[in-house]
C-alpha positions, 0 to 999 in steps of 0.5 A: 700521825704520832704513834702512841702504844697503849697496854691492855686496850681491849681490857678496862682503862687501857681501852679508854685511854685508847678511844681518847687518843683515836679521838686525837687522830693518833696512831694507836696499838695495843700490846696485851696478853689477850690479841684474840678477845674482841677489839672493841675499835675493829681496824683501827686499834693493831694488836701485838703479844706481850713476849716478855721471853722476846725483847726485841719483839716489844722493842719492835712494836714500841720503836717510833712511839711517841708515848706509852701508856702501861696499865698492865698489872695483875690484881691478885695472885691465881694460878700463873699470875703473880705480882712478882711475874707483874713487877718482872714483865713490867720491868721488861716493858720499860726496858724495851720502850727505853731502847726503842726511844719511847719518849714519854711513859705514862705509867698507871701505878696506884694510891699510897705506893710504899716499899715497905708496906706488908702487901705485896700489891703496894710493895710492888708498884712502888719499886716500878715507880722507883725503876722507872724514874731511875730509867731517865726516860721522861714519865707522868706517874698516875696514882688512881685508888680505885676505879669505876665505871662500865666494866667495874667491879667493886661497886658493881659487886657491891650493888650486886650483893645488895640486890641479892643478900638481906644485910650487909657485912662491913669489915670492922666498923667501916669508917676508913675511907674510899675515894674512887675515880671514874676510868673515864677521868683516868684516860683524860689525865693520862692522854693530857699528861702524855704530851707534857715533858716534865716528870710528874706524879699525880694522885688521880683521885675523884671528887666525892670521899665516901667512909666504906659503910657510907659507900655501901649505904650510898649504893643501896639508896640510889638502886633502892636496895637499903640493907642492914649494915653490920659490923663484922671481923676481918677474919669473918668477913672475909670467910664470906668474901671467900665463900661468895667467890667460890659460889661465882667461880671467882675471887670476891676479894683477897686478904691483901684487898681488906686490908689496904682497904682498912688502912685507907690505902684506897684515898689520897690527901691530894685535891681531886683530879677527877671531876664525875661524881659516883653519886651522879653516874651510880643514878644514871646507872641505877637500872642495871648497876649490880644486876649481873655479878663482874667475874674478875677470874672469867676476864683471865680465863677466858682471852677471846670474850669483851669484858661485861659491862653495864 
């Protein structure tokens, strides 16, 4: 059996590239920053730390992989999580599979990358993209917008607040656009692209494109929670944003978030690379979809407990 190293295989995508490639028959680990939360394929998924202070301990668990595939990243800065400490560790990931004679890294990167963007989330992916393509190892760059399905958070947080508040703010007038992908469609280009050999960067984009405000729209109707939309400033909106999150013990969604949304970083003018339509699993979801509020800051605190799902 090849070996394959996934990152972050009890958390969100990682766990799903993980259940396609045990699916292959493949030897699977995990190296993660949470070896304690419930592993969710029992014997059949090995954990290991990440011990960025440690090399050679990643280097040993990376040695005789065939491919690893990096979904480790930080949403936002909190705490002792940063995108600087992000970008650092990443950068020490690819150094061990480098010396451990990984052969392939299919690395999860995001839409519209740029190193001279103003959002350091942005700024940040682009230089590993840059530094993994100067490493000479062989790569397959995937560049989702954004994610959906079980574990979600965006569109679960919006059916969620469309179940509980009698209207709805949209930043500016919600005409930029969003173009999610399903994680599911995620793991399969990952696994698909893994036994390739040449480098390739691929925007994993799905197939519907929704404006904001029709997104916002197109949830309520399906889960029978039409709402007014209105039009608010960013500066505004995200007062309520900030004063949801602290009503949750979370971050609803940070400054940097807003506006790479309303510069349409969050959609490509690539062909689509996913194939499952948000409408489609939003209906087959519609019961459950937002009846309980996905808490990205509850899944960084607590290392032990599965990530809620629908």
């Amino acid at each position: 059996m090849e070996k394959h190293v996934v990152t972050g295989a009890f958390g969100y995508s990682g766990k799903y590239i993980a259940a396609r490639l045990l699916d292959q028959g493949r030897e699977v680990h995990t190296l993660t920053n949470s070896p304690d939360r419930e592993n969710p394929f029992g014997g059949k998924v090995t954990a290991t730390p990440f011990d960025f202070d440690s090399p050679e301990r990643m280097i040993e668990t990376l040695r005789g992989a065939e491919v690893l595939y990096n979904t480790y990243w930080v949403r936002f800065n909190y705490g002792g999580f940063s995108h600087e400490a992000a970008v650092n560790n990443t950068l020490k990931l690819f150094s061990a599979a480098q010396q451990a004679g990984v052969r392939r890294v299919v690395h999860v990167s995001i839409a519209n990358p740029s190193e001279q963007s103003e959002l350091e989330y942005f700024r940040g992916k682009a230089r590993l993209e840059r530094e993994l393509i100067a490493s000479g190892m062989s790569y397959c760059i995937l560049r989702p917008t954004v994610l959906f399905g079980r574990e979600d958070v965006l569109v679960n947080n919006i059916a969620w607040t469309l179940r509980r508040l009698p209207l709805f703010g949209v930043f500016g007038d919600g005409q930029y656009r969003i173009q999610p992908i399903y994680v599911e469609d995620l793991a399969q280009l990952a696994v698909e692209h893994a036994s390739r050999g040449e480098n390739e960067i691929i925007d994993a984009v799905g197939p519907e494109t929704f404006t904001f405000r029709g997104l916002v729209e197109t949830i309520g109707s399906i889960i029978g929670r039409k709402r007014p939309i209105i039009s608010v400033s960013p500066r505004m909106g995200y007062y309520a944003v900030w004063m949801l999150g602290k009503l949750k013990g979370d971050i609803f969604l940070t400054r940097e978030e807003i506006v790479g949304l309303m510069q349409g970083k969050l959609c490509s003018d690539s062909p689509p690379t996913g194939h499952t339509k948000l409408t489609e699993w939003c209906r087959r979801h519609a019961d459950v979809l937002g009846r309980k509020y996905a808490n990205e800051l509850a899944r960084r605190k607590n290392r032990r407990k599965a990530y809620d799902h629908l």
